[in-house]
VOGU-3710 file (C-alpha; in Angstrom, 3 decimals, decimal comma):
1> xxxxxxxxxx> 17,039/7,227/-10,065  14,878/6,024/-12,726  11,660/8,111/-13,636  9,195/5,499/-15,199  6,985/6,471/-17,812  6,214/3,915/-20,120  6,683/0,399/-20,683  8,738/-2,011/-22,501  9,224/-5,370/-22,131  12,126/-7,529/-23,255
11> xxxxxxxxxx> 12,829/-11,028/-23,185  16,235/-12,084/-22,414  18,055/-15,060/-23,780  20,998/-16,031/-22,577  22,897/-12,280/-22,899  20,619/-11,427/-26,088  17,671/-9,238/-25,356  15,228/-8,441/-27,862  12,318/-6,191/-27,624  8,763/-7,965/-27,601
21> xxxxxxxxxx> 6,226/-5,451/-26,593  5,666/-2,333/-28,455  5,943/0,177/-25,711  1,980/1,046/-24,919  1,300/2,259/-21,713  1,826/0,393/-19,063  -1,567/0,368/-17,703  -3,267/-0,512/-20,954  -4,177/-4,253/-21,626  -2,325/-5,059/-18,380
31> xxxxxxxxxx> -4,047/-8,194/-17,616  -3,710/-9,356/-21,037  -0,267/-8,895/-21,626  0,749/-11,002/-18,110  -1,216/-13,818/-19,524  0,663/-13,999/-22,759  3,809/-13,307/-21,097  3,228/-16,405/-18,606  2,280/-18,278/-20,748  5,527/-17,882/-23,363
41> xxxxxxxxxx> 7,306/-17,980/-20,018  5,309/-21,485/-19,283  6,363/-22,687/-22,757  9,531/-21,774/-23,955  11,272/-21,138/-20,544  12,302/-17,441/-21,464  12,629/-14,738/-18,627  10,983/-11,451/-19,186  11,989/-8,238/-17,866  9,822/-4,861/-18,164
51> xxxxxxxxxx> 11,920/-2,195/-18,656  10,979/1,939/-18,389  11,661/4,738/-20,435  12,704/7,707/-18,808  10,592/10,943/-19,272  13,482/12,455/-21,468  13,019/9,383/-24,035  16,370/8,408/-23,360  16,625/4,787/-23,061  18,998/2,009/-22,699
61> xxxxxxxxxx> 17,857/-2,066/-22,628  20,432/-2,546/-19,260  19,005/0,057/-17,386  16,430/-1,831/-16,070  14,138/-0,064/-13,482  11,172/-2,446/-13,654  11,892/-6,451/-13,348  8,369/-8,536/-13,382  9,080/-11,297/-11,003  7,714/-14,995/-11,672
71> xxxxxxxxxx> 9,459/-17,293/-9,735  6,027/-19,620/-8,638  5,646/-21,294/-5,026  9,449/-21,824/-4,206  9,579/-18,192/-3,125  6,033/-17,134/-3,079  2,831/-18,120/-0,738  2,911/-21,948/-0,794  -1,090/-22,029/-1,750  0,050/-19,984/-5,421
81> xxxxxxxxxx> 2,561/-18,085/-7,153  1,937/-14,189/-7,926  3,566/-12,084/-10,287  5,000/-9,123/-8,872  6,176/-5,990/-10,910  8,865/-4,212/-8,605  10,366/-0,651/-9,409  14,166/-0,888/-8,893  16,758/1,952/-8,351  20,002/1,936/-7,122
91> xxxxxxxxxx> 23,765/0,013/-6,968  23,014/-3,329/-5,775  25,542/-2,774/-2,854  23,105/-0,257/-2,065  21,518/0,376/1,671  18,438/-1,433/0,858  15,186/0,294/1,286  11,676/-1,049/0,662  8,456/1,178/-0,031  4,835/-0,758/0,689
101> xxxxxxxxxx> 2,505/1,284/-1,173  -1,030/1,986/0,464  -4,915/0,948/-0,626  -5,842/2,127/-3,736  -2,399/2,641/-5,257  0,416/1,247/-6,321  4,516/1,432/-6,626  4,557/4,670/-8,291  2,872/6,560/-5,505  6,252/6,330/-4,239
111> xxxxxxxxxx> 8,410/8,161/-6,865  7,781/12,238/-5,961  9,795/11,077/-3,101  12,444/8,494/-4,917  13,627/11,627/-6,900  14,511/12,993/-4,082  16,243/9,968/-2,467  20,673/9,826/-3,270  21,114/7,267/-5,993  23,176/5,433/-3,919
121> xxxxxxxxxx> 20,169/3,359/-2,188  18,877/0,263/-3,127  15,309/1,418/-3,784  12,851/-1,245/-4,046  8,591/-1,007/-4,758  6,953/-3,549/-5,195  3,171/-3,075/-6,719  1,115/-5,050/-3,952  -0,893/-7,719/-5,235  -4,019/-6,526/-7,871
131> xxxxxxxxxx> -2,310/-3,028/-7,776  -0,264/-1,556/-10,414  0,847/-4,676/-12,967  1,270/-6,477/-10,475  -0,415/-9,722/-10,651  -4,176/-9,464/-9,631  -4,354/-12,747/-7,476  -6,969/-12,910/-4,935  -6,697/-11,755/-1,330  -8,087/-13,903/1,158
141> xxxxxxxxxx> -9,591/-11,764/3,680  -9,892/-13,951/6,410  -5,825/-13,443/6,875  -6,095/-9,906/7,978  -3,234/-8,691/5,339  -1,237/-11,154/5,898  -1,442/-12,399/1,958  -0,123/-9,168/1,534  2,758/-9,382/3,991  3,584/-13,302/2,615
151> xxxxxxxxxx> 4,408/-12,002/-0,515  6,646/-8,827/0,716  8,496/-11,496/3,396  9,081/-13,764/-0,044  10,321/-10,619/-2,067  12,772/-9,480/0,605  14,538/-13,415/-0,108  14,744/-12,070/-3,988  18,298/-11,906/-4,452  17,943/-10,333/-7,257
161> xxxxxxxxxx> 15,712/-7,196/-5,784  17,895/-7,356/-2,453  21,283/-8,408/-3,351  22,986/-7,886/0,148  20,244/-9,459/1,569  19,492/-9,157/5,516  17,242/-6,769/7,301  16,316/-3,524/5,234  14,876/0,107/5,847  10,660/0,073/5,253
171> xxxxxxxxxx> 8,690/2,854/4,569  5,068/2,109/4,349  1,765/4,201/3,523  -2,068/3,484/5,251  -2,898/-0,213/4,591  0,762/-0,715/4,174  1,579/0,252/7,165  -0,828/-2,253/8,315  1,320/-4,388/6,089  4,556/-3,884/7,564
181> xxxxxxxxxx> 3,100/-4,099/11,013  2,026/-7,802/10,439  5,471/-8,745/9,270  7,359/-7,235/12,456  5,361/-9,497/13,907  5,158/-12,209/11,702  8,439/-12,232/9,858  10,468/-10,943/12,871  14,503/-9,586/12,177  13,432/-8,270/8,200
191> xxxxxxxxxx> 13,664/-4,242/9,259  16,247/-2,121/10,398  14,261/0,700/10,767  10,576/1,636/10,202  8,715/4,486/9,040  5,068/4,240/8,979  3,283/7,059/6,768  -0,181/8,048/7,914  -0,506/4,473/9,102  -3,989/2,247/9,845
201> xxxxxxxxxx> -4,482/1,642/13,122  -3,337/-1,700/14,492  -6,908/-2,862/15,010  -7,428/-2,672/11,697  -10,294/0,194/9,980  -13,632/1,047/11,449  -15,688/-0,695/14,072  -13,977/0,071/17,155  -14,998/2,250/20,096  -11,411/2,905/22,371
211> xxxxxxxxxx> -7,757/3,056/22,706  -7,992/-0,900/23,402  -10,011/-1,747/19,924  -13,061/-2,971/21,386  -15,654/-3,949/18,483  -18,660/-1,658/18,640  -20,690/-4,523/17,337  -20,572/-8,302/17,428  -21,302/-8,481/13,678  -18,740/-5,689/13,273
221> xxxxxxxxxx> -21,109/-3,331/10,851  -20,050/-0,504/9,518  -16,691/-2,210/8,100  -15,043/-3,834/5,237  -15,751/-3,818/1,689  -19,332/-1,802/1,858  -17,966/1,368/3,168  -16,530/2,837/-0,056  -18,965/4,672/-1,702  -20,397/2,867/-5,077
231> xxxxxxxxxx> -19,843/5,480/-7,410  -16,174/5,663/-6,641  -15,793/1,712/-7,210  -17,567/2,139/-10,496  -15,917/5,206/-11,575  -12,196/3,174/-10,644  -13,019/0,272/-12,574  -13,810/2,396/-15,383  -10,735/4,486/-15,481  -12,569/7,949/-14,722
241> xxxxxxxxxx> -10,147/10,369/-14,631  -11,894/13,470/-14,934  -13,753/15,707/-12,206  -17,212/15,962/-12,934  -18,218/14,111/-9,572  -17,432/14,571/-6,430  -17,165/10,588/-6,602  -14,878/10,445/-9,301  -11,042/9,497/-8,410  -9,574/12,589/-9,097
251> xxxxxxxxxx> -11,915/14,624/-6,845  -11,338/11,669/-4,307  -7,578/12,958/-4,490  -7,837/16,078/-4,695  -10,016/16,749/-1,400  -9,645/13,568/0,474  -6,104/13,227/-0,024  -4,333/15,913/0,746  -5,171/19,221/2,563  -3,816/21,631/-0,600
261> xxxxxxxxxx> -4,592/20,289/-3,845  -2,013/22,483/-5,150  0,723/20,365/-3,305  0,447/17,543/-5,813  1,883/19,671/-8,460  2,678/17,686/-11,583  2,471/14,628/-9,989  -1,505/14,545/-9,828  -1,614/12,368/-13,128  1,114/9,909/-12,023
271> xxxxxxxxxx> -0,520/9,675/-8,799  -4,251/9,147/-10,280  -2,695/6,546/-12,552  -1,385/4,838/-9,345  -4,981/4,819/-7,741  -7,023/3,499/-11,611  -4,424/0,540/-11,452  -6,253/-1,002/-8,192  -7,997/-4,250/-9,748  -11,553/-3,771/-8,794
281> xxxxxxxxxx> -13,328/-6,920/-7,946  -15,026/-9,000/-4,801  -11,499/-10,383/-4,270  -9,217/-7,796/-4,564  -10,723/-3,993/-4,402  -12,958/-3,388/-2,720  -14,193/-6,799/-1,725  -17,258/-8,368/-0,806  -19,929/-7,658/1,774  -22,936/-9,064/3,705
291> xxxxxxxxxx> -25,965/-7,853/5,600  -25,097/-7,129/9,529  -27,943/-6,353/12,436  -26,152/-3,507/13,594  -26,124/-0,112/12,088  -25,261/0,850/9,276  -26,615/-2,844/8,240  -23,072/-3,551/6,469  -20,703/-5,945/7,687  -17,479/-7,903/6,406
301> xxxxxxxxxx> -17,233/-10,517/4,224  -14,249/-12,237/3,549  -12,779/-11,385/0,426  -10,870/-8,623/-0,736  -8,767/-5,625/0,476  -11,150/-3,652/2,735  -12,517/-6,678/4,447  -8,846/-7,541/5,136  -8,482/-4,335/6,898  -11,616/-4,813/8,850
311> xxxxxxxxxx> -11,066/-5,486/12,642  -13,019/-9,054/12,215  -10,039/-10,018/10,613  -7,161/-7,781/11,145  -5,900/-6,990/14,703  -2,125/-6,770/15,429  -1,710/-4,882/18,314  -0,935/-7,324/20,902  1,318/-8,837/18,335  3,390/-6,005/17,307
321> xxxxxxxxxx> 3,898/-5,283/20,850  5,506/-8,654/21,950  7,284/-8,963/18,850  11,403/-9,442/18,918  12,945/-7,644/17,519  11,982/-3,952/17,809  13,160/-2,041/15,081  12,726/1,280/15,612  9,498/3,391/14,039  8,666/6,407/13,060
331> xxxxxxxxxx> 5,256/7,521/12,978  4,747/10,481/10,377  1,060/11,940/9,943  -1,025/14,979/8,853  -2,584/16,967/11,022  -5,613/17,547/8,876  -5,638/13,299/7,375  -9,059/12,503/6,580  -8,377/9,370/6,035  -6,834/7,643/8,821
341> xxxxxxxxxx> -7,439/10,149/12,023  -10,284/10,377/14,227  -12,220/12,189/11,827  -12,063/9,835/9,156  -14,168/10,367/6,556  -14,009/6,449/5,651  -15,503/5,647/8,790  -19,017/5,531/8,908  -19,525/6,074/12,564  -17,592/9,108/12,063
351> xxxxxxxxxx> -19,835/10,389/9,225  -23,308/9,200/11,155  -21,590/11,832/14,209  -21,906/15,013/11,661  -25,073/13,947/9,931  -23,627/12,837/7,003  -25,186/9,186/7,197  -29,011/8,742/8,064  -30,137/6,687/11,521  -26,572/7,239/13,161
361> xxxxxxxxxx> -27,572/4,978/16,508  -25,068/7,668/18,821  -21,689/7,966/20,046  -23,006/5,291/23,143  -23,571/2,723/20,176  -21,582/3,609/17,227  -18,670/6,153/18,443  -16,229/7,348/15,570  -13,004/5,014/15,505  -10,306/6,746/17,486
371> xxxxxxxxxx> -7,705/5,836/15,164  -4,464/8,093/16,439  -5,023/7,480/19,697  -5,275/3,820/18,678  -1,808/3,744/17,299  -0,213/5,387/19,784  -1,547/3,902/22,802  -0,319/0,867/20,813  3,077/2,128/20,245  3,575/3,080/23,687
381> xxxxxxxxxx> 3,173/-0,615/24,458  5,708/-1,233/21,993  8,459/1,339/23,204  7,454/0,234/26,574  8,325/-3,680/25,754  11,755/-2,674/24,688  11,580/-0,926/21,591  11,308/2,867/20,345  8,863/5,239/18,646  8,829/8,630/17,553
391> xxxxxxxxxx> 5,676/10,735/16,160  6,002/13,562/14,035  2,778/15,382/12,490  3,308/17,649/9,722  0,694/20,678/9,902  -1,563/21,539/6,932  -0,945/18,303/5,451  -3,297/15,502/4,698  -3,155/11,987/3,891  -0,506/11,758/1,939
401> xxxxxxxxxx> 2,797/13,206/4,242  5,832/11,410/1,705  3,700/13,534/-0,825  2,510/16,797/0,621  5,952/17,118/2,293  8,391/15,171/0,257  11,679/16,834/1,183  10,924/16,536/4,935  9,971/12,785/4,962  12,724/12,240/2,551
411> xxxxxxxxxx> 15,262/13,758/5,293  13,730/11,113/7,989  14,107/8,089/5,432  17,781/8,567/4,660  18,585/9,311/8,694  16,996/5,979/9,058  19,121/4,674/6,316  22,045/6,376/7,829  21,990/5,171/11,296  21,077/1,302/10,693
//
């Protein structure tokens, strides 16, 4: 499998390929570089590739891990093409497996466990819109995620990424769980099998009092693109990558992430690159927000990532269990995730409970989201329509399970990919 570093891009014409980038990093002058691409693309009717060096320096122009897609509306939401950057391993006879990266992150969160995946899968990551260098095209919160899940359901018709084509394995993180969940639903017969990574509950984040998502306020405060902290958003969009606050991105990993900071090794830069490539911005991360009536005086508005994951606009539960097919799922989590759990330090209902946010109303008002219990009352509907679920919760490990214990979730991915 491919390690990606850094980034070259070639154009290709007819079987001649000749180098047109000079090899900077691939997060620097991102959105720059897809504008003059697309627009040589636009004009001369070229195809560009971006290729990756691996770590060793080694290099070779048709060992392509990287392929930026730009194939406009014929294959993409109908409303706009998006230009998608996809990491690509594996023999294109390949079982086909697809990683949906989580909020604040990108493709390359994914590759501590692709080293430790057989080379003889068809490995495809996709950076999610406004993630990675991806294409940072707007998401339209008012869809729940299903922007989001449009454009995976249009890659997974790539014949190029998915060469056998059919139904695939998924393994998804957080909000792409959340992801994956809408296109069971939506985009039914595209999985195999389904492994959902410390996964958002299906009523979406915050804002809900019970195992049946009941909104604890009309105006559903508390939710959406106002509950990251400020700091954070500032310190993201300016590429912070050092520790001096306990805002800054790298503390955010470090003790929000995962329960041992230790356990992300060598891997903490690639993994803090992932989370500095989120686009920041009202309509992509975090989003917008507007005044509510309810505590904490935040609501949703109706652009951007978070307010896509808000339960104003994002509930699939009933949806995901009626859908047909069932593929199968497995539900992996931490026991100590402080992310998405019932003790979510994200949810601000949750932080009012241990006096952590001023004029917390009370559990009778504002009760902490019960996220797990969510998600499994909602997968027990789902096993109990006709399909199958199993949980398994890794101990002294946090958010970030296909991290924190790589080999383990790596072993449950290739039995998945085993027995399709």
């Amino acid at each position: 499998m491919i390690i990606f570093d850094r980034a070259v891009a070639w154009v290709i014409r007819g079987k001649k390929m000749t180098m047109v980038d000079d090899g900077r990093s691939a997060n620097s002058g991102r959105r720059a570089r897809q504008r003059a691409i697309r627009a040589r693309m636009a004009e001369t009717g070229e195809t560009y590739v971006v290729a990756a060096r691996r770590h060793d320096e080694t290099f070779r122009p048709t060992a392509l891990g990287v392929r930026l897609i730009e194939e406009h509306v014929e294959w993409l939401r109908p409303a706009r093409g998006v230009t998608y950057d996809v990491l690509v391993g594996g023999p294109e006879d390949g079982v086909p497996v697809l990683l949906v990266h989580g909020d604040c992150s990108s493709a390359e969160s994914w590759l501590p466990l692709i080293r430790r995946l057989p080379d003889s899968l068809r490995v495809v990551a996709p950076h999610l819109r406004g993630y990675g260098r991806s294409e940072a095209a707007p998401v339209d919160a008012t869809r729940g995620l299903r922007d989001f899940a449009d454009d995976v359901a249009a890659l997974l018709d790539d014949r190029v990424l998915f060469p056998r084509g059919g139904p695939v394995v998924v393994a998804a993180h957080a909000m792409g769980c959340g992801v994956v969940m809408r296109m069971i639903a939506d985009h039914p017969g595209r999985f195999t099998s389904v492994l959902l990574a410390a996964p958002m509950s299906p009523y979406g984040f915050g804002g809900t009092r019970d195992l049946d998502g009941t909104p604890t306020s009309a105006d559903f405060a508390g939710t959406g693109g106002g509950t990251v902290h400020p700091d954070f958003v500032a310190r993201l969009d300016a590429g912070d990558r050092t520790a001096e606050a306990r805002t800054s991105p790298r503390s955010v990993l470090r003790s929000w992430y995962v329960a041992d900071p230790a356990s992300l090794g060598d891997d903490e830069e690639l993994l803090l690159t992932a989370m500095l490539s989120a686009q920041v911005g009202d309509d992509n991360y975090p989003g917008d927000s507007g005044p509510a009536t309810n505590w904490p005086w935040f609501g949703p508005g109706d652009r951007g990532v978070l307010n896509a994951m808000s339960p104003k606009h994002f509930d699939v539960a009933d949806a995901l269990a009626g859908a047909e097919p069932k593929p199968p799922i497995v539900w992996i989590r931490g026991d100590r995730d402080l992310i998405m759990s019932d003790t979510s330090l994200l949810d601000r209902a949750y932080r009012g409970s241990i006096g952590e946010m001023p004029d917390w109303p009370g559990a009778d008002v504002a009760p902490p989201q019960p996220m797990v219990g969510q998600t499994r009352a909602v997968l027990q509907r789902y096993a109990g329509a006709g399909g199958s679920y199993r949980e398994i919760v890794y101990g002294d490990c946090g958010h970030l399970p296909h991290i924190e214990r790589a080999a383990a979730f790596a072993a449950e991915l290739l039995r998945a990919a085993t027995e399709r």
